[in-house]
N, C-alpha and C positions, 0 to 999 in steps of 0.2 A: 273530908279526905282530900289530897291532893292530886291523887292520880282520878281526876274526873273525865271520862273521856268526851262529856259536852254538858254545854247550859241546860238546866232543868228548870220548868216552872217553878216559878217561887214558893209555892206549896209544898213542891219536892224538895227531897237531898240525896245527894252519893250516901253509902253506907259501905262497907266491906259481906262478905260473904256472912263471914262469923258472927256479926253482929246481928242477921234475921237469920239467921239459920245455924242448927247443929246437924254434923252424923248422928244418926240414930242409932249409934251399933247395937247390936244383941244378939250375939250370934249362937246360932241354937243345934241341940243336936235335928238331923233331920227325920231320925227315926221315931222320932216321936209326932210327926205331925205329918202320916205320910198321906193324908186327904188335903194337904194345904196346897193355893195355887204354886206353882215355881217359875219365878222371873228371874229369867236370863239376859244377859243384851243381846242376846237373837233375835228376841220374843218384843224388841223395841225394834220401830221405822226409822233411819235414820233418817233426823233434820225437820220430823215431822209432828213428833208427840202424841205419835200410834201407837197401843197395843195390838199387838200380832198373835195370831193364835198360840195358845200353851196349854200344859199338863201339868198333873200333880205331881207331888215328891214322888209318890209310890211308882206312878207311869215310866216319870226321868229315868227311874233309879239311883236318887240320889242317895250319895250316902255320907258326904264333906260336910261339913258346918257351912248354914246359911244363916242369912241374916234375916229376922224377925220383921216385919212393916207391918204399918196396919194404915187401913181405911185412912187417906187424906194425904199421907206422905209421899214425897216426892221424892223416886226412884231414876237413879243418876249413872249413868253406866262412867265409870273409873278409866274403863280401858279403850285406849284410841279417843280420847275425848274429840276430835275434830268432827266426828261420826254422831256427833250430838245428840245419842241417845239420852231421853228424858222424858216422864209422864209422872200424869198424878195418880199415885194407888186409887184404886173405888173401892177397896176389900183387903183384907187382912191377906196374908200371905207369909211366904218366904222367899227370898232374892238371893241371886248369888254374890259370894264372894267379892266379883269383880263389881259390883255397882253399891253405891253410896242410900240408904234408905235416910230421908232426909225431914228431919222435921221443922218447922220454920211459925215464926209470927205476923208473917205477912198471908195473903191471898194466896194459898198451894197453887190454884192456877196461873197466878201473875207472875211467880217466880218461875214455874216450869216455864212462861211462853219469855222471859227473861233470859232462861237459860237454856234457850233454842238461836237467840238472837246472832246473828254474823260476830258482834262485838263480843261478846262472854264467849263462844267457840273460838275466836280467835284465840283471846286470852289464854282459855284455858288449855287450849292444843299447847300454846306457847311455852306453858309450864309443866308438859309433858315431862316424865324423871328417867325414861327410858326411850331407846330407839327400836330394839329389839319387839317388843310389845309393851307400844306406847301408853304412860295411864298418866293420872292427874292424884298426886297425894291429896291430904288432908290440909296440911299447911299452905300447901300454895293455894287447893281451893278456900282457904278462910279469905285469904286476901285480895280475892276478883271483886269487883268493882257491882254494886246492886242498887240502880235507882227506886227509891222509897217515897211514893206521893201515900195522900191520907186513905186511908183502911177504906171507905166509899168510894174512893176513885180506884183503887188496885180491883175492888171487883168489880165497876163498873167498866175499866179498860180491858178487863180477861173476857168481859162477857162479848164488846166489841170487838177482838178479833178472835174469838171463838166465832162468833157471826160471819165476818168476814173469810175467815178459813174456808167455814164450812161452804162456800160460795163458791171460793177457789176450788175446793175438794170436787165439789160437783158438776165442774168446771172441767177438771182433769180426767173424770170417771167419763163424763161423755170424750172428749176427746181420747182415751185411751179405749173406747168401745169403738168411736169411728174409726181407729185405725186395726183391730183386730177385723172388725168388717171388712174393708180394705185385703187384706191377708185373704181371704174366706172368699170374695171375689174375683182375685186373680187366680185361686185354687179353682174356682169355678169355672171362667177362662176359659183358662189351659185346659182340664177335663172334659170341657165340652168341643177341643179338636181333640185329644190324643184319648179320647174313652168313647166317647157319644159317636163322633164322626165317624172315630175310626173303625168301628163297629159298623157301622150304619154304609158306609161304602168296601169294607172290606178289605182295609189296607191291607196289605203282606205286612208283616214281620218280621224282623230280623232281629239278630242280638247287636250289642254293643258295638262290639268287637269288629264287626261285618262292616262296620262304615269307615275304619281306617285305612290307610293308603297302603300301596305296596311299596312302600320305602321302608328301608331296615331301620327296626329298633323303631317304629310307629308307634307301638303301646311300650310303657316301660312304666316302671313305679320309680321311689327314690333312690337314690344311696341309703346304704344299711350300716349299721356299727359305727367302727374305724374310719369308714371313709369319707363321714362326715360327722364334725362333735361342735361344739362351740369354742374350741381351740381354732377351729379353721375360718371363725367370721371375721370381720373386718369393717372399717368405716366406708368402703369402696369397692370396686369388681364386677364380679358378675351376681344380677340377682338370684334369690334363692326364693321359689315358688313353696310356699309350705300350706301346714293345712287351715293357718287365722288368714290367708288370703282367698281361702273359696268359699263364699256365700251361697244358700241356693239361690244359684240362677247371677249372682256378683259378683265379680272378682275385686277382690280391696286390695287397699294397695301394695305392693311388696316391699318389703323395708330392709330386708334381710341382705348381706352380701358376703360371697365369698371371693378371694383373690382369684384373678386371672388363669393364675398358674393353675391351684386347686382347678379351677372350673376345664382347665384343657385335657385332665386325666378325669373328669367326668363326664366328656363331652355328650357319650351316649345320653343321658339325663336331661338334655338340654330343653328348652323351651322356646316357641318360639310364637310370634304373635296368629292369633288365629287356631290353633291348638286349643283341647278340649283337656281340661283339666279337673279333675274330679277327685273327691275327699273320701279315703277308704275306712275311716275311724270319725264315731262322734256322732252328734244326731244328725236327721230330717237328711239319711242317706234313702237315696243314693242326692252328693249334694255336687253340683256342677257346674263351671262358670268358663268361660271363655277368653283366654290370655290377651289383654289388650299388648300393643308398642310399649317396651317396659324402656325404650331407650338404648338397648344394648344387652348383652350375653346375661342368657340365667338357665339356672336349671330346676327341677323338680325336687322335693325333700320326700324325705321317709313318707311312708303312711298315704302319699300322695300317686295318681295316678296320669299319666298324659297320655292322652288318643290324639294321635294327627291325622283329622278325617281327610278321606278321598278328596280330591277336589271336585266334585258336583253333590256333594253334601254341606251343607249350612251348618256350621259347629252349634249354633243358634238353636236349630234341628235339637237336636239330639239336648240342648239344656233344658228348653220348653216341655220334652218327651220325659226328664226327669224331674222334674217339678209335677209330671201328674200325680195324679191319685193313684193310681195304676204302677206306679214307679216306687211309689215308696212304700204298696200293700206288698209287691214283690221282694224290694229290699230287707223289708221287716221280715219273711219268710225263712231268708239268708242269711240273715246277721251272724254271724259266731263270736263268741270270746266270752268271757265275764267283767261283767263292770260297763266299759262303754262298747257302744257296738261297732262290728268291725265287720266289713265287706275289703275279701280281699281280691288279689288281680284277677282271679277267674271268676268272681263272682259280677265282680264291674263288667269284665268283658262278656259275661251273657244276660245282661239286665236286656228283657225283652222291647224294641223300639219298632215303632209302629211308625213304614216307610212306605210312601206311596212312591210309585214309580215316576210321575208327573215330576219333574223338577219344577218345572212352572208352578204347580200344584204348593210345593213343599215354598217355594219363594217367596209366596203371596200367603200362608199363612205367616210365616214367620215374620213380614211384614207389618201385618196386623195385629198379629201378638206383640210385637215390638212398640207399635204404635200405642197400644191401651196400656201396657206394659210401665211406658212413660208417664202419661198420663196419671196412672194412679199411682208412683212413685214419687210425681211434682205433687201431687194432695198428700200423700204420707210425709212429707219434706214439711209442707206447709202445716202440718198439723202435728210433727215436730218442735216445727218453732214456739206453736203455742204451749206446749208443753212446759217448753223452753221459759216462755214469758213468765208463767205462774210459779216457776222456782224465785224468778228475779220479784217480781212483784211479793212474793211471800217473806222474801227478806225484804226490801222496802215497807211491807207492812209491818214488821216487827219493829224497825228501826223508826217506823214516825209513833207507833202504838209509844216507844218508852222515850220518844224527844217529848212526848206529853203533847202531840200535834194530831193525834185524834179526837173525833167529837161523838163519834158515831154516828151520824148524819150523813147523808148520800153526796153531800162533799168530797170524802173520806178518799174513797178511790180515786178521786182526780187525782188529789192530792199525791197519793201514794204513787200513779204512777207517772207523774212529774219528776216525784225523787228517783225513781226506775228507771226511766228515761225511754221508755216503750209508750 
């Protein structure tokens, strides 16, 4: 073929899709087979070539024509190809509509780990037929590009980085345990001043509400309706504090702006650094973060809340206080709505916060909390990046696996991530 996208061992050749593989179509009623597995592209990882938990026909309730696979074929998801769902059946089943049940003359796992590769998702995103809900026809997948070495070496390369994956895999399960740890540590923290301690010395208690200053319009929620829509954003202005900027216990960044003008007939709404800003809708309420220097004029959106504490109060205070365990068994108690849950102004302002009198007191925990705080966000950062590393290393290992630059040999990984560049 001419569209080869690199040199193959000599052993090898480019081929086209069509020429080691057909669709399998056969598409069946499903009421006749309501014991049979049902694979959807939900029920595939993308990028990864995982089956995710699934149900029978009968469970789904399906009742549309599905397509027939059996043990060994290779199930293709059609729709959003970039999302590179793909795996090898182990069992007879039925699939939906939207994915491709795929029969071939090569090594079923060499083709799935083929058709995981950066190169074949590119392509194939490439010849997406739609924008709306992006898919990949028939004809254009005949025509993607499939390197072909001899029948010994396609299952001796699937079984190498099936090896290597699962390495990666167990690789990523500890680091994604370390940092759930991490989480479960700082909840412990914080519990052990605003539960343990504060029990143990007696703090007073106050609500919310009690730490704001006596300046008018100190508590306020958003703008509601009309008075603000996305007719009134803009490339520039004053920022707009909404509820994807409050993390518990983080404020992220505000991106959002509305004109000058707008923002001078909202002024009450305003925000200003140092303000306690808090999320009345969505989870792991009550969720609370504190307004760094945005640069210049902003104000609070819908759904969202601003406490401007007294001045001998630590806004700090009162995030840590919501971050406990104690904060969110309360919240859970108050939620109202259906669907997501929703704490609203009178409920934020009597969320119970546990305030010792001692300023000194409250300064120096907040210190230390601050201090560990860091610390085990610089190790969630760092354990991040590795997360990071094993996507990148995972696509280098696919791409040396089919340049035919594998051996299986503990070589292997250097190699891989030289081309990675990690």
């Amino acid at each position: 073929m001419t569209d080869a996208p690199w040199p193959l061992p000599l052993d090898w050749h480019w081929s086209t899709f069509s020429n080691v593989a057909r669709v399998a179509s056969d598409l069946v009623d499903p009421a006749l087979y309501p014991d049979a597995p049902h694979i959807a592209p939900n029920h595939i990882e993308s990028a990864s070539g995982r089956l995710l938990p699934f149900r029978t026909i009968a469970a789904d309730g399906v009742t549309s024509p599905k397509h027939r696979f059996s043990a060994g074929q290779v199930l293709y998801s059609k729709i959003r190809p970039y999302l590179a769902k793909v795996i090898v059946a182990g069992f007879d089943g039925l699939c939906s509509a939207d994915m491709y049940p795929i029969a071939t003359n090569l090594d079923p796992r060499f083709l799935k780990w083929w058709m995981l590769t950066p190169e074949f998702t590119r392509r194939a995103a490439g010849q997406q037929a739609r924008t709306v809900l992006p898919k990949i026809n028939r004809r254009a997948l005949d025509k993607l590009p499939v390197p072909v070495p001899p029948e010994g070496v396609q299952r001796r390369l699937a079984d190498i980085v099936e090896d290597h994956m699962s390495r990666l895999e167990a690789a990523t399960h500890a680091v994604t345990q370390c940092i759930s740890r991490i989480a479960l540590l700082e909840r412990a923290i914080i519990d052990d001043v605003f539960v343990r301690r504060a029990d143990e010395e007696g703090w007073p208690v106050v609500s919310l509400g009690d730490i704001a200053s006596s300046e008018r319009r100190s508590i306020t929620d958003g703008p509601f309706g009309s008075n603000l829509t996305s007719a009134h954003y803009t490339d520039a202005g004053a920022r707009v504090v909404r509820l994807q900027n409050i993390g518990d216990g983080v404020f992220r960044e505000a991106d959002a702006f509305i004109s000058l003008d707008h923002y001078r007939s909202l002024i009450a709404h305003d925000v200003r650094p140092g303000d306690l800003v808090l999320a009345s809708l969505g989870d792991q309420l009550p969720r609370a973060a504190v307004v760094p220097d945005l640069g210049g004029p902003a104000i609070v959106k819908a759904d969202c809340i601003r406490i401007r504490p007294r001045p001998d109060v630590d806004p700090m205070w009162a995030v840590y206080a919501c971050r406990s365990s104690r904060a969110k068994r309360w919240a859970a108690a108050h939620v109202h709505g259906v669907g997501r849950q929703r704490l609203g102004m009178k409920g934020i302002k009597d969320i119970p916060l546990p305030l010792p009198e001692s300023s000194t007191l409250r300064d120096e925990v907040v210190r230390s909390l601050t201090a560990q705080s860091y610390e085990l966000s610089r190790l969630r950062s760092e354990l991040s990046v590795i997360a990071t590393r094993r996507e990148v290393l995972q696509r280098s290992l696919l791409s040396a696996a089919f340049s035919g630059r594998l051996t299986g040999r503990v070589g292997d990984m250097n190699q891989v991530e030289e081309m990675a560049g990690v």
